[in-house]
C-alpha positions as CSV (number, residue, x, y, z in Angstrom):
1,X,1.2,-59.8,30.5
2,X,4.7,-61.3,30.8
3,X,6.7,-60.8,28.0
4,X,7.8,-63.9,26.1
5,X,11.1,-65.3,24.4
6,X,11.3,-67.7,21.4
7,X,13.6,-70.6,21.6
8,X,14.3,-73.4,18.8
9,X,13.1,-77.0,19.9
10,X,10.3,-78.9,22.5
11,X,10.0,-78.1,26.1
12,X,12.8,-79.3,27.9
13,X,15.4,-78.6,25.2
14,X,18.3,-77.0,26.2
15,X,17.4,-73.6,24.5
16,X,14.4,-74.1,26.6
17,X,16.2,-74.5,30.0
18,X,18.8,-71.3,29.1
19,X,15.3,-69.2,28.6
20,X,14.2,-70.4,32.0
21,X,17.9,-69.5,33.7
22,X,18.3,-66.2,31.9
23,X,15.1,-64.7,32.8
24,X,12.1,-66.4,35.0
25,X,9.8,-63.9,33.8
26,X,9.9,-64.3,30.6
27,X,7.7,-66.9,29.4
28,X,9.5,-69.5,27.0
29,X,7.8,-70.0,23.3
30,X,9.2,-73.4,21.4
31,X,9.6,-72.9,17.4
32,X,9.9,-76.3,15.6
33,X,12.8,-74.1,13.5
34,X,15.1,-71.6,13.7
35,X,13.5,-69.8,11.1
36,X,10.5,-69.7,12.9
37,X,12.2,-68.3,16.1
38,X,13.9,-65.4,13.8
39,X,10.3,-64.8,12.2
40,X,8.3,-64.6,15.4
41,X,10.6,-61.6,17.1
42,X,10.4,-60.0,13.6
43,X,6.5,-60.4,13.3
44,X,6.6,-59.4,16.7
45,X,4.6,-62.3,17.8
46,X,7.2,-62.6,20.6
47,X,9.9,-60.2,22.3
48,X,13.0,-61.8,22.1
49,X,15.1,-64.9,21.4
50,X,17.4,-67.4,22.7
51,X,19.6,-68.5,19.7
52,X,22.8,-71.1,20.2
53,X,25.4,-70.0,18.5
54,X,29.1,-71.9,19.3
55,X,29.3,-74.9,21.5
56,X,32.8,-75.9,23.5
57,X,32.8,-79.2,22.2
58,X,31.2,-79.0,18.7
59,X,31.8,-75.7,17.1
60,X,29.3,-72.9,15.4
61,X,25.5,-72.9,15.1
62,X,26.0,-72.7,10.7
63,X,22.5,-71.9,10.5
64,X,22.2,-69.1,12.4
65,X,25.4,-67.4,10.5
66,X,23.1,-66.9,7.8
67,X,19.8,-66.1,9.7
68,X,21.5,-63.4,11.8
69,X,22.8,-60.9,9.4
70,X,19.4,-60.6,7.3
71,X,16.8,-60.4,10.2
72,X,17.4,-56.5,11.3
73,X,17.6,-58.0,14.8
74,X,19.9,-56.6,17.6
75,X,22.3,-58.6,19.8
76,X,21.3,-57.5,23.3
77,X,23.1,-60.3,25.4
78,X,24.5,-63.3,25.7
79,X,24.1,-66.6,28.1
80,X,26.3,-69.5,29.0
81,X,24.9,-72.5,29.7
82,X,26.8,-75.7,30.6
83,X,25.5,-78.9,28.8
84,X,25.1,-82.3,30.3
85,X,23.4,-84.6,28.2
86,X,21.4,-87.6,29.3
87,X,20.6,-90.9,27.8
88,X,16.9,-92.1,28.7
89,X,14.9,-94.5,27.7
90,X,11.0,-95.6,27.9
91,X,9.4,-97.4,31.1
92,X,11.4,-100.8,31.2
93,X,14.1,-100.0,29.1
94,X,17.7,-100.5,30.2
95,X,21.4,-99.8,28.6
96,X,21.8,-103.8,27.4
97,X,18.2,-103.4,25.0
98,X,19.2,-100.5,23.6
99,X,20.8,-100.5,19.9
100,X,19.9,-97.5,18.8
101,X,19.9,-93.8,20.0
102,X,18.3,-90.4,18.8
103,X,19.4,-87.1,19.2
104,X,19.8,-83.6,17.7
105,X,22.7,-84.3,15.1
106,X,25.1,-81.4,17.8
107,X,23.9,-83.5,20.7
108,X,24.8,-86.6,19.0
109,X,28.4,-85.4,18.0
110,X,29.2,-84.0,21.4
111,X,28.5,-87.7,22.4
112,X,29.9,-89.5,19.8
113,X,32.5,-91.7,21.8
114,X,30.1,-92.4,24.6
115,X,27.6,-93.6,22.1
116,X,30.4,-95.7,20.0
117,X,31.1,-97.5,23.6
118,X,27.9,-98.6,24.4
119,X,27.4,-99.6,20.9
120,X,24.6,-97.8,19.8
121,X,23.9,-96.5,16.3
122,X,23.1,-92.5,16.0
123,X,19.9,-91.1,14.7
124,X,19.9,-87.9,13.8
125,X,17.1,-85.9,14.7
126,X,15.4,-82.1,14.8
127,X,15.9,-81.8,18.5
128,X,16.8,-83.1,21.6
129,X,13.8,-82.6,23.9
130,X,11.7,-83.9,19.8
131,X,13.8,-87.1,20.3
132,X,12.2,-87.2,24.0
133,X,9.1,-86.9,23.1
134,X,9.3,-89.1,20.0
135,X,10.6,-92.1,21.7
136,X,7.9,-91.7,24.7
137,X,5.2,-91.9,21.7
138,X,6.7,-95.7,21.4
139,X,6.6,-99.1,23.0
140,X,10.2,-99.3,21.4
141,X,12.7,-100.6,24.4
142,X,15.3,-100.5,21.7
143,X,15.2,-97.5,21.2
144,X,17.0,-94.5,23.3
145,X,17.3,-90.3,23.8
146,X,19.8,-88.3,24.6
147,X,18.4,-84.8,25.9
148,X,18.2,-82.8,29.4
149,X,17.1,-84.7,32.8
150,X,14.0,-81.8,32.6
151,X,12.8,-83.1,29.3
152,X,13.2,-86.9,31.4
153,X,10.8,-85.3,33.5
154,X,8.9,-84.2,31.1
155,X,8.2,-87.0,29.0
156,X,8.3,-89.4,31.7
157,X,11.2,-91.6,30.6
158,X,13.7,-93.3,33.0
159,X,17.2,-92.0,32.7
160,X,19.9,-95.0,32.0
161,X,23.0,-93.0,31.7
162,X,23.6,-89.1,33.2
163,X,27.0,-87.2,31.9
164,X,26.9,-88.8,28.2
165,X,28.6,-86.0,27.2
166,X,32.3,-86.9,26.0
167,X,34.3,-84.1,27.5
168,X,33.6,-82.0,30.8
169,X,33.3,-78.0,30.3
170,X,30.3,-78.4,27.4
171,X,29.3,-75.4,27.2
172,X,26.8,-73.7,24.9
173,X,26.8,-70.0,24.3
174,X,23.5,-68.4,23.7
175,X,22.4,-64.4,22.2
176,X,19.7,-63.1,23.4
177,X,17.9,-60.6,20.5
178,X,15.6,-58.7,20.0
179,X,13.5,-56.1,17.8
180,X,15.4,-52.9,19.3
181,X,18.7,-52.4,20.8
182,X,19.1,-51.5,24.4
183,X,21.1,-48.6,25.7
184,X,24.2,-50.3,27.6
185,X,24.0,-47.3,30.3
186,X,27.1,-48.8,32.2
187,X,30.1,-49.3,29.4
188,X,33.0,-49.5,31.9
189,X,31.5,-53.0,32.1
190,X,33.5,-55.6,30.1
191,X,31.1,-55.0,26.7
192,X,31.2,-56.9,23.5
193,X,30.5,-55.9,19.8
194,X,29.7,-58.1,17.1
195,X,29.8,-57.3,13.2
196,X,29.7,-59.3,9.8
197,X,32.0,-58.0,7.3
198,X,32.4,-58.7,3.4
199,X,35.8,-57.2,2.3
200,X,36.5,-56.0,-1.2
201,X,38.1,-58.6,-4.0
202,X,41.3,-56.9,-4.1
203,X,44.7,-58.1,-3.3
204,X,45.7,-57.9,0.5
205,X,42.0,-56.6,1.9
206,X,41.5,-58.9,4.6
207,X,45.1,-58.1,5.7
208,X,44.8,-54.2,5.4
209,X,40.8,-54.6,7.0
210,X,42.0,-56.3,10.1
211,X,44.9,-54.1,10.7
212,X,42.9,-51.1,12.1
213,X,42.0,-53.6,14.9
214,X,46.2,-54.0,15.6
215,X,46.7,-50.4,15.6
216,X,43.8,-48.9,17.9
217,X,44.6,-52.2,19.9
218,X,41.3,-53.3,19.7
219,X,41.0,-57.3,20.7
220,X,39.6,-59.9,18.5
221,X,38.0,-62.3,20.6
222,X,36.7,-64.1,17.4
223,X,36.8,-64.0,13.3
224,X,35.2,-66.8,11.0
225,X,34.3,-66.7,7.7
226,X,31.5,-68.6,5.7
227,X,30.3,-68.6,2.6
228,X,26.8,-66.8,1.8
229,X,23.7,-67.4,-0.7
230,X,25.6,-70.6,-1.8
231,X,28.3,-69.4,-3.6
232,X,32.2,-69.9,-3.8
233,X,32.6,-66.3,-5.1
234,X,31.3,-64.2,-1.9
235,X,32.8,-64.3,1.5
236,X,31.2,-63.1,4.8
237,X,33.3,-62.6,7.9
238,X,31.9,-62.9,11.2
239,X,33.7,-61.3,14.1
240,X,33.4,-60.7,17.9
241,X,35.7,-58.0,19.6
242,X,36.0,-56.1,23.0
243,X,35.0,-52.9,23.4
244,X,31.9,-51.0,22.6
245,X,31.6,-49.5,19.1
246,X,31.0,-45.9,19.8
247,X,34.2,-46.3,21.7
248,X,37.7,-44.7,20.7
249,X,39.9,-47.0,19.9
250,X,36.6,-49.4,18.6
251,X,35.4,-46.7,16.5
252,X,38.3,-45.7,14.8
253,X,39.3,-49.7,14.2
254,X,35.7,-50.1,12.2
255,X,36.0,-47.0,10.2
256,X,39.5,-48.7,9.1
257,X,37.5,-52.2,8.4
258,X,35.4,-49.7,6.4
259,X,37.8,-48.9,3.8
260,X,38.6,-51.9,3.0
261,X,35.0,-53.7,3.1
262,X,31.7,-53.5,0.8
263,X,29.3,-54.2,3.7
264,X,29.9,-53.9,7.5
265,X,26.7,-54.4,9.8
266,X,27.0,-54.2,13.5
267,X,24.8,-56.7,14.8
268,X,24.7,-55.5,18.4
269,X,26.5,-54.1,21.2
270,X,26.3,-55.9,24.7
271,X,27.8,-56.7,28.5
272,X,29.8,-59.8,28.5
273,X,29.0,-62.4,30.8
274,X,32.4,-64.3,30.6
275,X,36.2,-63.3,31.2
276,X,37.4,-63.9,27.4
């Protein structure tokens, strides 16, 4: 029985084509939510995940900064996957009798100029591959997608405009998690380690936290913070850095962070697939 891997969206969303490219044989699961991915691996009604988490063009994933922490699930890899997004329409549609175009609301952003030149007005909608689907459901000329050429294929739409996309190099970066860590039995691979952090309210903490990471020479290869459970009062950092964490110089940098931190969770521990 092959194993299977929950992704957010419809068949033929980008998450969907990343689950193909990262593993064959794994079988792809789409969740209308990212809640319901996260819940699935943790009911263990499937094995793993493909979550987005940063895109090149239009920044962090917010949701799953706040799904991640709470799950209890593990950080096993990660997966590039470079975007091009495509404009389709239904069966004799064309680019002048369009005026209006749906779209995931990231999709639609990391088009935003292309769209503004053709003159089309955004509509914001759960998915890409959804938005497929949706306007193949229609007898709506007027009315346009912007997903993959597979969910094109899919949903049997004719593709009016490839490369919507407004700048080249989109990229999306995936994790892959799961239930249980893995064992990374090769570390003098290029390995990454990724943490949340809340430091203590006291003068100069985030300062004296990250300075372990200076000292040990640890690199940073990424810190953001966001706000958590609504509130203005309580500050969560998320960070990536090199190394793994039973490492040295890693090691001693966390128990540093420690000092200087109520809460430090290691999310997971994993080969990097791309030179930082």
């Amino acid at each position: 029985m092959k194993k299977t891997i929950a992704y957010q969206g419809e068949p033929g969303a980008n998450s969907h084509i990343a689950c193909d490219l990262y593993n064959s044989n794994l079988e792809p699961v789409a969740c209308r939510t990212f809640d319901e991915v996260f819940n699935n691996v943790i009911e263990k009604k499937n094995d793993l995940a493909m979550i987005p988490i940063e895109n090149s063009i239009a920044g962090r994933v917010a949701d799953i900064h706040r799904l991640m922490p709470t799950s209890g699930l593990k950080i096993i890899g990660e997966y590039f996957l470079e975007i091009h997004h495509t404009l389709m329409g239904i069966k004799g549609s064309s680019l002048d009798k369009l005026t209006s175009v749906k779209s995931h609301e990231m999709a639609l952003s990391q088009c935003r100029n292309s769209i503004k030149n053709l003159g089309l007005h955004p509509k914001p909608s759960l998915d890409t591959a959804g938005s497929a689907r949706e306007i193949s459901e229609t007898n709506d000329i007027s009315i346009g997608a912007i997903a993959s050429k597979l969910a094109a294929e899919i949903y049997n739409l004719s593709i009016l405009k490839e490369n919507m996309e407004d700048r080249g190099l989109n990229t999306t970066r995936f994790l892959i998690l799961s239930r249980e860590d893995i064992e990374v039995k090769d570390i003098e691979k290029p390995m990454i380690t990724t943490l949340v952090f809340k430091v203590k309210n006291v003068p100069s903490a985030l300062y004296k936290a990250l300075g372990g990471f200076a000292v040990n020479g640890v690199n940073m290869l990424k810190l953001e913070s966001y706000q958590i459970e609504g509130s203005f009062l309580s500050t969560q950092f998320y960070m990536d850095i090199e190394g793994h964490y039973s490492e040295g110089p890693v090691k001693l940098a966390i128990e540093e962070l420690s000092h200087y931190s109520e809460e430090i969770k290691i999310l997971g521990t994993y080969v990097s697939k791309r030179k930082r």
